[in-house]
C-alpha positions in Angstrom: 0.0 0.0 0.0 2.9 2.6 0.7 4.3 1.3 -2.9 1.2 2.7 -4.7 1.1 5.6 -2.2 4.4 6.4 -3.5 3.2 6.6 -7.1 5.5 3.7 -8.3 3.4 2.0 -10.1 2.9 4.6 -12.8 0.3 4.1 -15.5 -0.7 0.3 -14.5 -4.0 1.5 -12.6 -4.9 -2.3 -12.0 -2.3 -2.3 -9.3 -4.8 -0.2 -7.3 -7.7 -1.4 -8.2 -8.4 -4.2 -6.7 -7.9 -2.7 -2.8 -6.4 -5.6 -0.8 -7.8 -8.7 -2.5 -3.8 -8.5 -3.8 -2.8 -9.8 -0.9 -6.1 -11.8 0.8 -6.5 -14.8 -1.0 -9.7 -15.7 0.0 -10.9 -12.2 -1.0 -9.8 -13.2 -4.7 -10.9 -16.6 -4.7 -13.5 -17.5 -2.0 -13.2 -20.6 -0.2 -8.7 -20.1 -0.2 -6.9 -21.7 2.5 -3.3 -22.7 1.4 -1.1 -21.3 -1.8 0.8 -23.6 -3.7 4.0 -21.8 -5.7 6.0 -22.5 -8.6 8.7 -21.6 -10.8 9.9 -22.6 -14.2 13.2 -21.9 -15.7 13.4 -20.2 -19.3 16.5 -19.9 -20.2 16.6 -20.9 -23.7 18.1 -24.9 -24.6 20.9 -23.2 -26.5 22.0 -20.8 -23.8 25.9 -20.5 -23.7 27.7 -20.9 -20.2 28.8 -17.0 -20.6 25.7 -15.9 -21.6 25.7 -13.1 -18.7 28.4 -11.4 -20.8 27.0 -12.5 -24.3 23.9 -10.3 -23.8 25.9 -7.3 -22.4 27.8 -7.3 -25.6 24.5 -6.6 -27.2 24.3 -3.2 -25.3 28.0 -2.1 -27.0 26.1 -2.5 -30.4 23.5 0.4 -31.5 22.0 -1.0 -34.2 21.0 -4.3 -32.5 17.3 -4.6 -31.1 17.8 -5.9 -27.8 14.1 -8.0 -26.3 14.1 -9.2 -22.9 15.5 -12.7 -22.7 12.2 -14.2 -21.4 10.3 -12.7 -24.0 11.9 -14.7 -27.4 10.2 -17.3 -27.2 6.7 -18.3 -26.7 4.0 -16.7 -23.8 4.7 -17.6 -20.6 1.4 -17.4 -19.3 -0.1 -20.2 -21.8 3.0 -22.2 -21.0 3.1 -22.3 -16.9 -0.7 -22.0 -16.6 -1.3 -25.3 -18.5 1.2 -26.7 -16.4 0.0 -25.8 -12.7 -3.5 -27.0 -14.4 -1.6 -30.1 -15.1 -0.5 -30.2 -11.5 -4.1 -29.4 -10.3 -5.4 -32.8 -11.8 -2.7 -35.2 -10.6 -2.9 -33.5 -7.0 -6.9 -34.5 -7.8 -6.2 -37.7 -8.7 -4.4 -38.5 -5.5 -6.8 -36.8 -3.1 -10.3 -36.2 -5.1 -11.7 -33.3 -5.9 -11.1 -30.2 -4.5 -11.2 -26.1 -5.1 -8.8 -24.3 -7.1 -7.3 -22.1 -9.6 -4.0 -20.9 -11.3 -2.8 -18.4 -11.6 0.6 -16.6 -14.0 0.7 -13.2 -13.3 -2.8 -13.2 -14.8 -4.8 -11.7 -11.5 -4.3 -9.6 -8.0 -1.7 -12.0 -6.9 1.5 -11.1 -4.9 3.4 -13.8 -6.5 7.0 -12.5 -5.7 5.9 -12.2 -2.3 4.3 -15.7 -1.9 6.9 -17.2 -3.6 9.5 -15.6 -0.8 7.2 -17.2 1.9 7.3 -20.3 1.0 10.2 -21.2 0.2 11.0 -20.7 -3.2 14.2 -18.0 -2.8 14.6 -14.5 -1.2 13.5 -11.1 -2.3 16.8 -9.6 -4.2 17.1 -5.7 -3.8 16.0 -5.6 -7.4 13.1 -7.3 -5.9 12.9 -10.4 -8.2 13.0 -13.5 -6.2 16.3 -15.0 -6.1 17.5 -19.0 -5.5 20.8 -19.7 -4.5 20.8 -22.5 -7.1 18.9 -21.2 -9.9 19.6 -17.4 -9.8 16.3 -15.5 -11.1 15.8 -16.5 -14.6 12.2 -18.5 -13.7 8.8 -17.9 -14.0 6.4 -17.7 -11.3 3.1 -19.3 -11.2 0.4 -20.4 -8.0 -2.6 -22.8 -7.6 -4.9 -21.2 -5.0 -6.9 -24.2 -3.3 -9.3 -24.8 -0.7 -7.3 -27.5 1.5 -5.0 -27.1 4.2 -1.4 -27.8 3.7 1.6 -27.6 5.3 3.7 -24.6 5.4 7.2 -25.0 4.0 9.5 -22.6 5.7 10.8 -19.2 3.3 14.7 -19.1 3.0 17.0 -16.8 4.3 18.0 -14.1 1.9 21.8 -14.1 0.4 22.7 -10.5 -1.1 24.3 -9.6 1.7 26.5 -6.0 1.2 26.5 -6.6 -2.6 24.3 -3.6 -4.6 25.0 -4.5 -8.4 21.6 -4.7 -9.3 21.3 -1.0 -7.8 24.4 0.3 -9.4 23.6 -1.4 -12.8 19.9 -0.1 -13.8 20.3 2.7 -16.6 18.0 4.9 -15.4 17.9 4.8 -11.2 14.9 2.9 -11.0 16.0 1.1 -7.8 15.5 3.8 -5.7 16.8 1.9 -2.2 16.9 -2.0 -1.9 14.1 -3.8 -2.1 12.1 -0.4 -3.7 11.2 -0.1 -7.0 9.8 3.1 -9.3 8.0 1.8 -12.1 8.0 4.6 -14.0 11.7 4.6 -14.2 12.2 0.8 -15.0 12.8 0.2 -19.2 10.4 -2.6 -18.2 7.8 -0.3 -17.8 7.9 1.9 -19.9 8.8 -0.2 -22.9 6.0 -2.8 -21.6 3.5 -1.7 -19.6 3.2 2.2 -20.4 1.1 3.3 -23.0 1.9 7.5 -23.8 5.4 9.3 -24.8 8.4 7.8 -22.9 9.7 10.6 -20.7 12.6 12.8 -22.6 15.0 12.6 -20.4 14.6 8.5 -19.8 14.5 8.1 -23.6 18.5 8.5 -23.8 19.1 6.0 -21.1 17.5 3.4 -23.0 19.9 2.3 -25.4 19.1 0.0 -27.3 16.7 -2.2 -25.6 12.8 -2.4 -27.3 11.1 -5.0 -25.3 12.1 -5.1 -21.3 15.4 -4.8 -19.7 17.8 -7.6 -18.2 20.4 -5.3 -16.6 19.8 -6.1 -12.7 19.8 -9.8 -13.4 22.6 -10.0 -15.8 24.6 -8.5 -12.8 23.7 -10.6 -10.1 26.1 -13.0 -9.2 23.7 -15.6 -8.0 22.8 -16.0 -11.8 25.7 -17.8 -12.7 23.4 -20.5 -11.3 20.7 -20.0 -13.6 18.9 -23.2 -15.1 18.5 -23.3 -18.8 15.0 -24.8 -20.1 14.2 -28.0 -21.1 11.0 -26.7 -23.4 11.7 -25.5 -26.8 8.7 -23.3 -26.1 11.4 -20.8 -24.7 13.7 -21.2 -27.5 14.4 -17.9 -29.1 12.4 -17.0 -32.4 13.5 -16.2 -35.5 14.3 -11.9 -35.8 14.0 -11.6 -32.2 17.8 -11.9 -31.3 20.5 -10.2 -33.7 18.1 -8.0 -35.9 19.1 -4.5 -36.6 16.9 -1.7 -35.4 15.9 -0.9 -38.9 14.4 -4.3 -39.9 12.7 -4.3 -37.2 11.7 -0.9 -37.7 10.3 -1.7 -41.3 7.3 -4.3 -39.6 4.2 -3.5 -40.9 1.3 -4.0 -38.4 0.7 -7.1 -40.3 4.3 -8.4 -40.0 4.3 -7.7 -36.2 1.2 -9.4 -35.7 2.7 -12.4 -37.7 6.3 -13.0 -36.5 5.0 -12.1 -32.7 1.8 -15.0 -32.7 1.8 -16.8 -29.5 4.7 -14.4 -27.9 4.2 -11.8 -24.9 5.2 -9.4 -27.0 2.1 -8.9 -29.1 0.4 -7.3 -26.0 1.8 -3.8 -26.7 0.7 -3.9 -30.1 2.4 -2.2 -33.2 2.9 1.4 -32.3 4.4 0.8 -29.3 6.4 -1.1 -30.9 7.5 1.2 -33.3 7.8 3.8 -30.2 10.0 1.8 -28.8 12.3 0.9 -31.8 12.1 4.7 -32.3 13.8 5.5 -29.1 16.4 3.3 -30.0 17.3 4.2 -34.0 17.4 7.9 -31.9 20.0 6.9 -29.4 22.0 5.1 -32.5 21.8 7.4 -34.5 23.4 9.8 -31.8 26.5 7.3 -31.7 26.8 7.5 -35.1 25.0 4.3 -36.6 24.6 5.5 -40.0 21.6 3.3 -41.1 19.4 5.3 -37.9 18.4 8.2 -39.5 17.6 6.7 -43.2 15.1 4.0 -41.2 14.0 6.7 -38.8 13.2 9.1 -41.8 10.5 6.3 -43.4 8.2 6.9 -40.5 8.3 10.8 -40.6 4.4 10.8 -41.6 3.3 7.7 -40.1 -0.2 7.8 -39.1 0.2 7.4 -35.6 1.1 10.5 -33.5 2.9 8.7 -30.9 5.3 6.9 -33.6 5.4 10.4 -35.3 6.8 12.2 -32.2 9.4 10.0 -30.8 10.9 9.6 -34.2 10.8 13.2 -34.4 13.1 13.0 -31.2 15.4 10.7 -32.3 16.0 12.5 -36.0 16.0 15.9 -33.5 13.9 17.9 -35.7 12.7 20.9 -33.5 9.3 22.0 -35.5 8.1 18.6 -34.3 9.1 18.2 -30.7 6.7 18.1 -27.9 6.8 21.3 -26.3 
């Protein structure tokens, strides 16, 4: 409650809504008496043992689109819900039939926070849960149900003095340990915020168009990260390696195409292009020569929002917000 006093969570109004039913089970699904957690790894099959410093090499180069790592492959949501449905009907088939539902960040669910109580790591100071043998690269997923069980015992927490995940984030957005401001995170506002990215947070973006992987790539715990065994997590095709401008030349029905079944469709096509704007902008301002030619072919594009960050990123004053 003092987090959304705070203002941190920005645009995403559904953080509010629902009161305290975020953290009273029962209130969300009647009938609750114990929480089952879960997590699922998603690193993709093919991940290399350096991988930490394979995706911070993408960072030194402009003109490379850089999505979120959990985001090239396949939904998560579909994925992990199916599975904790799977779960639900084998726990049936031992003890009968009983109340329940799953949930993947699909619903007014502290799942970081229930995940941390029973058992399943520690809260890191980038607040992501953290396991001291499988870093932070997992999913997290719950079945709510209607039978008492057990409670397994939470884990102590393992960061100790270390603040790299602090230190790391491009633009500040981990304002103390443990605290997080939204509507700083790349996350966010690549994600999960609709309007004009803030000018002065636009710069500190780089080159990343879909999330950001900075606080985990710097954790030291993740050199214990678990790679996949599904292929549904297995990077696509265009979404690791493409240039800026290819991406930046999808029609609506290209994006639509080439992101089917991915978590990245939610945002839709012009923020999309927004973000891939931001990015030509800050290439272009380290001399990528390709930036401005792509940025140039979406001068008059019908969309307002597309039209004023590329206006940004090619710096042409008539058309800046003012």
């Amino acid at each position: 409650m003092h987090w959304l006093a705070e203002g941190f969570h920005g645009d995403m109004h559904y953080m509010a809504a629902h009161g305290l039913r975020r953290a009273r089970p029962a209130e969300l699904v009647p009938g609750t008496v114990s929480v089952i957690t879960a997590r699922m790894n998603y690193l993709p099959r093919d991940t290399p043992s350096e991988w930490q410093a394979v995706e911070f090499d993408r960072l030194n180069r402009p003109g490379e689109g850089i999505v979120s790592l959990y985001a090239r492959g396949r939904d998560y949501h579909k994925v992990l819900r199916n599975r904790l449905q799977k779960l639900a009907e084998r726990i049936a088939a031992e003890v009968g039939p009983f109340g329940h539902r799953a949930f993947t960040d699909s619903a007014p669910v502290l799942e970081a926070e229930l995940a941390s109580r029973s058992g399943q790591g520690w809260r890191g100071k980038h607040t992501l849960v953290l396991d001291r043998e499988a870093g932070s690269m997992f999913f997290l997923g719950e079945i709510y149900v209607d039978m008492a069980l057990p409670a397994s015992e939470p884990v102590t927490p393992h960061c100790g003095s270390c603040s790299a995940c602090i230190d790391v984030c491009p633009t500040g957005a981990i304002v103390a340990p443990h605290r997080l401001d939204a509507r700083r995170c790349i996350s966010y506002l690549t994600i999960e915020h609709a309007g004009p990215i803030p000018l002065a947070l636009r710069p500190l973006m780089g080159n990343r168009i879909y999330g950001c992987d900075d606080c985990q790539l710097i954790c030291p715990w993740n050199k214990f990260a678990k790679k996949t065994e599904l292929p549904d997590f297995d990077a696509r095709e265009g979404l690791t390696g493409a240039t800026l401008g290819a991406l930046f030349a999808w029609t609506e029905d290209e994006f639509l195409r080439r992101t089917e079944g991915s978590p990245i469709r939610r945002i839709g096509h012009e923020r999309w292009l927004r973000n891939v704007a931001v990015a030509l902008g800050n290439a272009r301002r380290v001399g990528e020569g390709d930036a401005a030619a792509a940025l140039a072919t979406r001068r008059e594009d019908a969309s307002a929002l597309v039209r004023e960050h590329v206006a940004w990123a090619l710096d042409d004053a008539a058309e800046l917000p003012r």
